[in-house]
N, C-alpha and C positions, 0 to 999 in steps of 0.2 A: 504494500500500500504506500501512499505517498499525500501529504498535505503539504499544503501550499497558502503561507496567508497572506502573500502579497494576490494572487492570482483569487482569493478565495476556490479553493477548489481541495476534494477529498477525492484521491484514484483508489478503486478498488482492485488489486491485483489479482487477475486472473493467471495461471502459471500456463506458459507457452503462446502469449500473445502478446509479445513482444513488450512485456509490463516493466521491466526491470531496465530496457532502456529508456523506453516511456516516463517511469517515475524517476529516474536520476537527471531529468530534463528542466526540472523546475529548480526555480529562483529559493527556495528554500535551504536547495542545496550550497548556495553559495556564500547567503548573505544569512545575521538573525532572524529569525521569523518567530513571531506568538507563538507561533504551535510547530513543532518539526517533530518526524518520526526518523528515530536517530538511531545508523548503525543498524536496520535490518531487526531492534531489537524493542526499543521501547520510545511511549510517548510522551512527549516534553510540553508542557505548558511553559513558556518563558514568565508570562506574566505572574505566573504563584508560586514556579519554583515545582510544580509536581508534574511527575510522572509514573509510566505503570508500562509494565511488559506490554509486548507486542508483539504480535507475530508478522510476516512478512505476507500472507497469503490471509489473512483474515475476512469474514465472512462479514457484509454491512451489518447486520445486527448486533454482532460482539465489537465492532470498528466504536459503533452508538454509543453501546454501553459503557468504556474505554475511555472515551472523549467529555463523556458525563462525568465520569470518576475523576477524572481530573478538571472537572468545574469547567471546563470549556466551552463556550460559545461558538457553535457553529451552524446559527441559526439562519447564518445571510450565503455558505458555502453550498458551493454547488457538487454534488457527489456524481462521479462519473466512472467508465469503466474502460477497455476492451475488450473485444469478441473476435474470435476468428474462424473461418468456414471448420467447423466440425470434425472432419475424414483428415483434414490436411494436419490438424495439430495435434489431432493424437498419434500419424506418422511422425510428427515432428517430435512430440514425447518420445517414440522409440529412438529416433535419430540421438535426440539426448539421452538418454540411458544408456546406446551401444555405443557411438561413438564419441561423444563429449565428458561424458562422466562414465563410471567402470561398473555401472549398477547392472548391466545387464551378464558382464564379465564373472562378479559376484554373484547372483544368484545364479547362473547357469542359464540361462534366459539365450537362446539359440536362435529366436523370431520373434515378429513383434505379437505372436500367437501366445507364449508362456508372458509377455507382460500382460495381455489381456485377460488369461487366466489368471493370474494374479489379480485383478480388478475384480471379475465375475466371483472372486474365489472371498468377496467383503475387505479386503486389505485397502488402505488408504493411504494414496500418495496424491499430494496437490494436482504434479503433473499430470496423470491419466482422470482426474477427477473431473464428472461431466461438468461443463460452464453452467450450467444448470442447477449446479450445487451452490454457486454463487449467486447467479440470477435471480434465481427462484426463493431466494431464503426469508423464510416467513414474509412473503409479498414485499420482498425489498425493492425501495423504489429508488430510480437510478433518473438524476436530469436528463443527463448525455449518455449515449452508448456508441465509440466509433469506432471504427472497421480496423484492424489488422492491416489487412487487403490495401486499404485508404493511406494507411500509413508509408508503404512500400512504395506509394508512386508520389507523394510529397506531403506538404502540413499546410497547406490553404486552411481545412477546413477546423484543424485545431486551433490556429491562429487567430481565424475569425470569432470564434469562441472566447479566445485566450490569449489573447494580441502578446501580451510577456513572455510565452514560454517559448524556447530557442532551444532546439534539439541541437545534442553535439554529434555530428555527424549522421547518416542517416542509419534507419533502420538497416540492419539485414538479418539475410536469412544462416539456420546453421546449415553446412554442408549437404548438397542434395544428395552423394553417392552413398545409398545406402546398401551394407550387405547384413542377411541375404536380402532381394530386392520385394516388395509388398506384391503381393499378388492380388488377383480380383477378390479370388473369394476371401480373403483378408479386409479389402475394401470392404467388402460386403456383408464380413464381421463386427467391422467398426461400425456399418449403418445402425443397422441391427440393434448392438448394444448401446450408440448411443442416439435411439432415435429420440430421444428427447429433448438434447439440442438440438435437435433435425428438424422438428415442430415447433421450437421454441425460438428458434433463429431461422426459420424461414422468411418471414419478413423483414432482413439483412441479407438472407440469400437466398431467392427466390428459385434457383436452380438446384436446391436441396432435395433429393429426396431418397427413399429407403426403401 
C-alpha cells in the first residue's frame, strides 16, 4: 500500500500489478508527509507521533481500521487501486516464483500446474490470491480503479487524476521466457479457477471470458 498527503491519495496494493512501482512513485517518498507508510512495514502519523504495523498487501478494511488507530484523518483522501487482465498475472505470478525468486525451486513446483494446486489446495500467498480478495472485501469501495494494461503504454490518465505524481522511469514487465512454457489447457485452468475476477473485471476487460 502507499499514502500520499500531498496528492491526498491511499493505493491499495494488489501483488503482481505492477503496485510496488506504482507506490514508490509518490511524493511521500521523498519529502515529510502527515501520514507515510514506512519501510514496507508500518504507519506513521507525523502529526501525533503514532504509528502501528502494517503490512504491504493489506486488505481496505484493515488499511481503515489502521489509519483510525492512529487518529488519522483521511476523510478528504481518495482510495485507489490497480487491476490487471486476470490469465496474464497469474502467468506472471508463476514467472515470479520460477524465475525471479527461488519459490518454485523450493517447493519442487515443476509448472505453473503444482502453484495452482497449491492455491486450490487453501494455502495463501498474496501473489496467486484472486484481485477479488481485495476488490471484493466487505463491499470495499474504491474512487479510482486503473488499468495495468494503461500503465504500460504511458500516465496521461494518472496524471490527470494526480497532476504531482512522476513515475521514475517507466513501468515494465518481468521476463517473458518462461520455462516450461503455459499451455492452453493451463490457460484454461486459470479461467476456471479464477473466474471470479473474470466476472468481476469484465467491465475493465470486456474480452474476458471462461
Amino acid at each position: 500500500m502507499q499514502v500520499d498527503s500531498f496528492s491526498k491519495m491511499i493505493f491499495v496494493h494488489i501483488p503482481r500489478t505492477g503496485g510496488s512501482w506504482f507506490g514508490y512513485s509518490w511524493r511521500s517518498h521523498k519529502e515529510d508527509s502527515e501520514l507515510q507508510f514506512v519501510a514496507n512495514d508500518f504507519l506513521l502519523n507525523r502529526k501525533n507521533g503514532k504509528q502501528i504495523q502494517c503490512g504491504q498487501h493489506g486488505r481496505l478494511t484493515g488499511l481503515l481500521k489502521k489509519f483510525k488507530e492512529i487518529d488519522a484523518d483521511i476523510s478528504d483522501y481518495k482510495i485507489i487501486t490497480l487491476v490487471r487482465e486476470p490469465v496474464d498475472r497469474i502467468i506472471s505470478s508463476w514467472k515470479w516464483f520460477s524465475l525471479v525468486k527461488d519459490t518454485a525451486k523450493n517447493h519442487g513446483w515443476k509448472t505453473i500446474d503444482n502453484m495452482l494446486d497449491e492455491y486450490e489446495s487453501g494455502n495463501i500467498r498474496s501473489n496467486y490470491m484472486p484481485q477479488t480478495f481485495w476488490l471484493c472485501d466487505n463491499g470495499a469501495k474504491f474512487d479510482r480503479i486503473f488499468k495495468f494494461e494503461n500503465l504500460l503504454r504511458g500516465f496521461d490518465e494518472i496524471q490527470a487524476h494526480f497532476p504531482d505524481w512522476k513515475p521514475r522511469g517507466r513501468l515494465r514487465r518481468t521476463s517473458t521466457k518462461v520455462k516450461p512454457p503455459i499451455t492452453e489447457k493451463q490457460i484454461k485452468r486459470i479461467k476456471l479457477l479464477y473466474k471470479d475476477d473474470i466476472n468481476f473485471l469484465s467491465k475493465y476487460y470486456p474480452q474476458l471470458k471462461y
